[in-house]
C-alpha positions as CSV (number, residue, x, y, z in Angstrom):
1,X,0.0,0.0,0.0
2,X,2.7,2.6,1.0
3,X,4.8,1.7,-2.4
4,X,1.6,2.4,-4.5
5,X,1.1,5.6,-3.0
6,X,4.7,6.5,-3.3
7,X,3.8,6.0,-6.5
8,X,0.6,7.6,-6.7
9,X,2.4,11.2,-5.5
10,X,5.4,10.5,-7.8
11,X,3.1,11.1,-11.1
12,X,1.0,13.0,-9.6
13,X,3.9,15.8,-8.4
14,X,5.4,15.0,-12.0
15,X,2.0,15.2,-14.2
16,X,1.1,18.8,-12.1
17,X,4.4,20.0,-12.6
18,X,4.1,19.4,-16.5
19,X,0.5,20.8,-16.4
20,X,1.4,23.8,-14.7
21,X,4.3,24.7,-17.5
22,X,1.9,24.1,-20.0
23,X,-0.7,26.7,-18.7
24,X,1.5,29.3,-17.9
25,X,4.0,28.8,-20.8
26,X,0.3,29.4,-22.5
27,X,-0.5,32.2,-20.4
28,X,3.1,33.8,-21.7
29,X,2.8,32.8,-25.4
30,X,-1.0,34.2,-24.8
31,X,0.4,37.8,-23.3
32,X,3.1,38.2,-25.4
33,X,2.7,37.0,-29.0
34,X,-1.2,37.1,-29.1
35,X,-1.7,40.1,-26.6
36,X,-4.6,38.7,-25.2
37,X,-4.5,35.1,-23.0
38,X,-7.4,33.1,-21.1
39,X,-8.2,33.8,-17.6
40,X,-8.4,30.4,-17.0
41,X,-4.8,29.4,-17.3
42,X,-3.6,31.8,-14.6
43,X,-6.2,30.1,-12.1
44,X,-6.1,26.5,-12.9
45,X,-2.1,27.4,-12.7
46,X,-2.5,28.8,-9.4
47,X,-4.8,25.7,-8.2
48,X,-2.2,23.1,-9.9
49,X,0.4,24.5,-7.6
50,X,-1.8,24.7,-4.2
51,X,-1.7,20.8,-4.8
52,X,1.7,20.6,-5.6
53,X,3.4,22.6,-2.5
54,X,0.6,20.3,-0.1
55,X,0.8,16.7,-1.3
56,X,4.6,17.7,-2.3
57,X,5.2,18.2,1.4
58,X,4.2,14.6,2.5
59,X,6.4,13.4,-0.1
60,X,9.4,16.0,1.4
61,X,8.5,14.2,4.9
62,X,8.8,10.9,3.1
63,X,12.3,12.2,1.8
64,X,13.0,13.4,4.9
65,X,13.6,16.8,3.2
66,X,11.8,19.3,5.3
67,X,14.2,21.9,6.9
68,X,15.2,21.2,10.9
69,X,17.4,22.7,13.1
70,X,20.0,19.7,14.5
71,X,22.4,22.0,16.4
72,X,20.8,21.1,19.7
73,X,19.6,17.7,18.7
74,X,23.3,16.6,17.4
75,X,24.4,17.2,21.0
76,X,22.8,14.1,22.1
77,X,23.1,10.4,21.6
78,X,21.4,7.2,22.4
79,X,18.2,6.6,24.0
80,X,18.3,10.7,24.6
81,X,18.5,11.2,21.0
82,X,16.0,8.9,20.3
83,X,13.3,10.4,22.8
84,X,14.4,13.8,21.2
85,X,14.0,12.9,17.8
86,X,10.4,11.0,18.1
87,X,8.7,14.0,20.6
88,X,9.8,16.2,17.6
89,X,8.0,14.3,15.4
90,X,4.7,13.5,17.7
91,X,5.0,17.5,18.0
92,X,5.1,17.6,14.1
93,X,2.2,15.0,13.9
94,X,0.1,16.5,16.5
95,X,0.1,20.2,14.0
96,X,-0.6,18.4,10.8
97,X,-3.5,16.7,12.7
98,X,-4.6,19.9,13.6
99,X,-3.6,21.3,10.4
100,X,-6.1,18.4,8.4
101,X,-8.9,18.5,11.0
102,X,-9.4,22.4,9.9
103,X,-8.8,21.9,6.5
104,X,-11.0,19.3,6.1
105,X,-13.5,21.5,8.2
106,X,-12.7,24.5,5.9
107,X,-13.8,22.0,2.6
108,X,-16.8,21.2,4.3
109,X,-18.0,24.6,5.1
110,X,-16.9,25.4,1.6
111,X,-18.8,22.8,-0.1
112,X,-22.2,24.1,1.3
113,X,-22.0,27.3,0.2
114,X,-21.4,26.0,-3.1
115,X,-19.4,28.9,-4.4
116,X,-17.2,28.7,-7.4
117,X,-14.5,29.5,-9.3
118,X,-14.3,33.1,-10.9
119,X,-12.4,31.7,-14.0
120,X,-12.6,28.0,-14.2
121,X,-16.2,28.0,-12.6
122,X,-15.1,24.6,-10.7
123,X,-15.9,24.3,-6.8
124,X,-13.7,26.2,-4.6
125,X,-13.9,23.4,-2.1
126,X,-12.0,21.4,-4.9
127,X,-8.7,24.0,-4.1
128,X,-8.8,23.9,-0.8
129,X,-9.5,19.9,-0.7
130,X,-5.2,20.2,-0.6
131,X,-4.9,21.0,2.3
132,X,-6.9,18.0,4.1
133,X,-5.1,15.6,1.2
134,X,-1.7,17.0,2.0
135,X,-2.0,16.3,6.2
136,X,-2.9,13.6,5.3
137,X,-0.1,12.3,3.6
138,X,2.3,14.1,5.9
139,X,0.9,11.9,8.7
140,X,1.1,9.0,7.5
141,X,5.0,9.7,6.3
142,X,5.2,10.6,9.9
143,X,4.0,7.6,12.0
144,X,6.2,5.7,9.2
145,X,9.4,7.8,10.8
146,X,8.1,7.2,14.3
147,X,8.2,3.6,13.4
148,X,11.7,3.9,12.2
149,X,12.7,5.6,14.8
150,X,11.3,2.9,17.6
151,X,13.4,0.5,15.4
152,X,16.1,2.1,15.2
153,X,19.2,1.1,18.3
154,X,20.4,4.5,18.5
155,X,23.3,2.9,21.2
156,X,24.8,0.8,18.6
157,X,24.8,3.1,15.6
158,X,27.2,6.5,14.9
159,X,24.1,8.4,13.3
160,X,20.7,8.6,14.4
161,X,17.8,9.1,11.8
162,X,18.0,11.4,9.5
């Protein structure tokens, strides 16, 4: 399961990334050559890229590639580097929970008032469904660190996770 969703965000972060130089290479050919350019390209752009940066950050958390600051945590080792290391990620955990219950609240609320779009005319709750999506992700990329870390004998090895 966690090998086809690895998968799953791996073409979707690299069919987005394509869409969104299509539309605004369009948007720029549009401005420039034709002097005129849809609406719609800016905003579906701008939409493509709200998914991007959101499921792109689970997949940072799977890379281990979101910034920290080690200079304190580096001065420990062992069994105090490991309790370190996994309340910093049950910290981390406990505001992307937060983070998805109010996203997913935010959707919600969006999808009764049924608003729209002003160019593409799609739901706006579609947009902001991101932001649920990408907590998501991160958590579950996060429990998978936590489980590493458990794992992990922090006694026996020179570097602790990552």
């Amino acid at each position: 399961m966690i090998k086809k969703m690895n998968r799953i965000e791996e073409g979707f972060l690299i069919g987005t990334l394509i869409l969104m130089v299509a539309l605004i290479f369009g948007q720029v050919i549009g401005r420039y050559i034709f002097q005129s350019a849809p609406s719609w390209t800016e905003e579906a752009a701008r939409y493509v890229h709200i998914f991007q940066v959101w499921i792109g950050a689970g997949y940072a958390v799977k890379l281990r590639e979101h910034i920290k600051v080690t200079a304190f945590i580096d001065l420990f080792k062992g069994t105090t580097r490991k309790i370190i290391d996994m309340l910093a990620l049950v910290i981390w955990f406990l505001l992307v929970l937060f983070v998805a219950i109010f996203g997913t609240q935010l959707v919600l609320t969006t999808l009764q008032y049924g608003q729209v779009t002003p160019a593409t005319q799609i739901p706006f709750w579609l947009p902001y469904l991101a932001v649920p999506l990408g907590a998501l992700s991160m958590m579950v990329r996060l429990v998978q660190q936590m489980i590493d870390i458990y794992r992990k004998d922090y006694d026996s090895s020179e570097e602790a996770v990552q």
